[in-house]
N, C-alpha and C positions, 0 to 999 in steps of 0.2 A: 933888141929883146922885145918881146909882144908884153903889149899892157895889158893886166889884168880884168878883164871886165868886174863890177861891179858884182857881187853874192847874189845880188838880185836884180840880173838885168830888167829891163824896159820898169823900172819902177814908176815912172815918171810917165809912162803907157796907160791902160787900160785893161779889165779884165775882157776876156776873150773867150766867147760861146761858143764850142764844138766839142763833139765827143767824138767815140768809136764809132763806126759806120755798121750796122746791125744788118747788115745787106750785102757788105763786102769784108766776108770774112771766113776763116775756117768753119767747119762744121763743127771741131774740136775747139773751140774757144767758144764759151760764152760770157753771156756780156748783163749785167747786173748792178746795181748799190743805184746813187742820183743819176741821172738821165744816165744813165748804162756808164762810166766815167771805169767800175771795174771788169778789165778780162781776164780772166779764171779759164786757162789755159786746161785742155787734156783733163777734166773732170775725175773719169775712173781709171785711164791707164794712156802711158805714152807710145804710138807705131808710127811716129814719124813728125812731122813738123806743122806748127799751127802759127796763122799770122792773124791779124785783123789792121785795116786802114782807117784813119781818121776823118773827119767830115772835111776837117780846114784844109783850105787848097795855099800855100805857103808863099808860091811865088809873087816879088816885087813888095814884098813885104817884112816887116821885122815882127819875129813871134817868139814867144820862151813859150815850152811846157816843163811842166816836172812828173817825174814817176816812181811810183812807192812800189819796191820791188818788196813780197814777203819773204819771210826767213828761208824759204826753198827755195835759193838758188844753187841749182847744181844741173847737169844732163852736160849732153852735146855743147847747144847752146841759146842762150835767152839773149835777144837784140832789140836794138833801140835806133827808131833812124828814123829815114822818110825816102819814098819812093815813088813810081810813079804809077798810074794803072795798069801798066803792065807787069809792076812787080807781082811773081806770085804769092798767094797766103796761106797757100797747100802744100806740103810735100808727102809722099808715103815714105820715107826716109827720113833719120835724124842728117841734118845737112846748115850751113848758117845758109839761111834762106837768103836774109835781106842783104844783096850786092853779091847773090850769085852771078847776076850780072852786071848791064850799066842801067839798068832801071831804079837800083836801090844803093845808098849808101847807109850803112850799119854799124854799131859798136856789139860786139858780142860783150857777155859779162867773162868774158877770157882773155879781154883788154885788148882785144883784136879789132882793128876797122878793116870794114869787107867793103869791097867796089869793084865789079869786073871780072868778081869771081877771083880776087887776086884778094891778098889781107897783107895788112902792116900791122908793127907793133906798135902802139898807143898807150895803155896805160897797166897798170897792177891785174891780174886777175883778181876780180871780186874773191873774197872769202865766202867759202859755202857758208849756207846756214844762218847768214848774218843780214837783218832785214837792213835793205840801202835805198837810198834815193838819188835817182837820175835827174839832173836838170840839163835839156836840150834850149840851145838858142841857134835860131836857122836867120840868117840877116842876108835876105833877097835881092837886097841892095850891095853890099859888099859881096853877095855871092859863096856866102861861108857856113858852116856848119858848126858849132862848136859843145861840148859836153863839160857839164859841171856832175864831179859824186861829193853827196855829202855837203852838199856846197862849195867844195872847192873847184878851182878852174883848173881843167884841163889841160886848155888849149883849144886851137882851132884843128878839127877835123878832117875836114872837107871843102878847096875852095874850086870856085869856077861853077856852082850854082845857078847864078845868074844869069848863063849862056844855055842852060837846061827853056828850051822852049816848051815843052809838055808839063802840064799843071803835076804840081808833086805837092805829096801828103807822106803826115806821118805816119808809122806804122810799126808796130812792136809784133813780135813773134815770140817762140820759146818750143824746143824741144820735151821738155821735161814736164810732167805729171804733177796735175795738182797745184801749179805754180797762178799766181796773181800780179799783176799788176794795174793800181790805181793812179790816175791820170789828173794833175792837180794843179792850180797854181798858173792857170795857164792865163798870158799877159800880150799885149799886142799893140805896136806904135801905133797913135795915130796919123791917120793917112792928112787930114786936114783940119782947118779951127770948127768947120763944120762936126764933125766927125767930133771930136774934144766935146765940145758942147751936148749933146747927142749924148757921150756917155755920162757928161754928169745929171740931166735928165735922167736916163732910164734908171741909177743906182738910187733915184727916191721914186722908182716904180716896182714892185711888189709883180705884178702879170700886165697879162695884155688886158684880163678884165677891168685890170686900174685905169688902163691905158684909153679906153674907151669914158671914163669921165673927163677926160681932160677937153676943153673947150679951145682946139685948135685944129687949123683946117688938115685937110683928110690927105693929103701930101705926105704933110708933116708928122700927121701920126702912124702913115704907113713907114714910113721912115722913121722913124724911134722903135715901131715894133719890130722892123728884122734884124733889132739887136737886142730881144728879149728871147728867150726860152724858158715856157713853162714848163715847171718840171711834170715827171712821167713817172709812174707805176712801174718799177722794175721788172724784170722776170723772176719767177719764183726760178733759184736755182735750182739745176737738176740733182747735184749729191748735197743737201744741206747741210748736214754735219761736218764732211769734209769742208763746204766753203767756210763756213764761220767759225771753223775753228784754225782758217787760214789767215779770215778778216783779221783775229784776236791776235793774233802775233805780226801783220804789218805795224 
C-alpha cells in the first residue's frame, strides 16, 4: 500500500519563486493579483480552450504548488498538470488540452488524467460551483506526479517523469468562461547546504534594493539575488467587475 505523503509536502523545503509565464500563454487568459500568481481564464465569453505555462522548469527536482480553483467550476474541462514546450495553450475547440498528447500530463476537474490523448480514471469529479484547492507535487527524482484536493492525498498520478529529457513546466488550462485560478503555496527541496543557507538569508531580505546594503562580495550577492523577486504592478484587468467579484468568492 503507498504512504501517505505528508498534507504538506517539502515543509521542511523552501519557498519557491515562479509564476505564470505572461509570454507563453493564451490570448484568452489573463494573468493579474501579486507578480501575476492569478489566470482569469475566457474574461467575456468561452469559443474554445485557454492554457497558460509556468516560469519553473521542474525537472530533477522536488516542487509542490497549490491552486485555488473559484466557485466556477463547470464547462468541458478545467486542468492542472505540467508539460512540456510543445504542449499547446490554444485551442479553438472545447477539448482537454493538457495530454492531448505526450507532451502533457493533466488532471481535468472530471477526475480524469489525460496523457497521450488517452484518460484514466483517478479521482471524484469535482462538484460545480464549490470553490476547491489543488495541491500538485512533481518529485523529479522518483519521477512521479502526484495531486492533493482539499489537502487530502490522492495518490500518485503519473510515474516515469524522470526519463522525460525535455525541460517541463507547469501549466493549467480551462475551457469555461470567467473561471480563475490562483497559484499558491509553492515549496521546493533544496538542491544543497549551500542552497539552505541562501534561503534563510534572503527570508530577512525585503528586495534586491536591501540587497545592495549588505557588505559581501559581489559573487555572493549575485547569488542571493536570483532568488529574490520583486514584486510588480499587476494588469489592470480587462472586465473588472466580473474579476473581483470572482476574487470574492475564491
Amino acid at each position: 500500500m503507498e504512504t501517505e505523503p505528508n498534507i504538506h509536502p517539502l515543509r521542511h523545503g523552501c519557498d519557491d519563486l515562479w509564476t505564470w509565464n505572461r509570454r507563453e500563454r493564451s490570448p484568452e487568459v489573463r494573468l493579474y493579483g501579486n507578480n501575476f500568481r492569478i489566470a482569469h481564464f475566457h474574461p467575456n465569453w468561452s469559443s474554445g480552450t485557454a492554457g497558460v505555462r509556468g516560469t519553473r522548469i521542474l525537472n530533477n527536482g522536488r516542487y509542490f504548488w497549490e491552486l485555488h480553483l473559484s466557485r466556477r467550476i463547470f464547462g468541458t474541462s478545467m486542468m492542472f498538470g505540467i508539460g512540456t514546450k510543445k504542449a499547446r495553450l490554444h485551442a479553438d475547440s472545447f477539448t482537454n488540452l493538457l495530454g492531448e498528447d505526450d507532451n502533457g500530463w493533466g488532471l481535468s476537474h472530471k477526475g480524469l488524467l489525460w496523457h497521450g490523448g488517452r484518460w484514466t480514471h483517478y479521482t471524484k469529479p469535482f462538484r460545480e460551483n464549490v470553490a476547491t484547492k489543488i495541491g500538485i507535487l512533481f518529485d523529479g527524482i522518483a519521477g512521479t506526479l502526484s495531486y492533493y484536493k482539499d489537502e487530502k492525498y490522492l495518490g500518485v498520478a503519473f510515474r516515469g517523469l524522470n526519463e522525460i529529457k525535455e525541460p517541463l513546466y507547469p501549466i493549467i488550462c480551462s475551457t469555461a468562461a470567467k473561471t480563475e485560478m490562483y497559484l499558491d503555496s509553492m515549496k521546493r527541496d533544496f538542491v544543497n547546504l549551500q542552497d539552505r543557507c541562501r534561503a534563510v538569508i534572503v527570508k530577512r531580505i525585503n528586495n534586491k534594493q536591501d540587497l545592495e546594503k549588505l557588505f559581501v562580495p559581489t559573487k555572493i550577492r549575485s547569488y542571493l539575488a536570483e532568488a529574490i523577486i520583486d514584486s510588480v504592478e499587476p494588469f489592470k484587468p480587462v472586465n473588472q467587475n466580473n474579476i473581483s467579484n470572482n476574487v470574492g468568492n475564491m
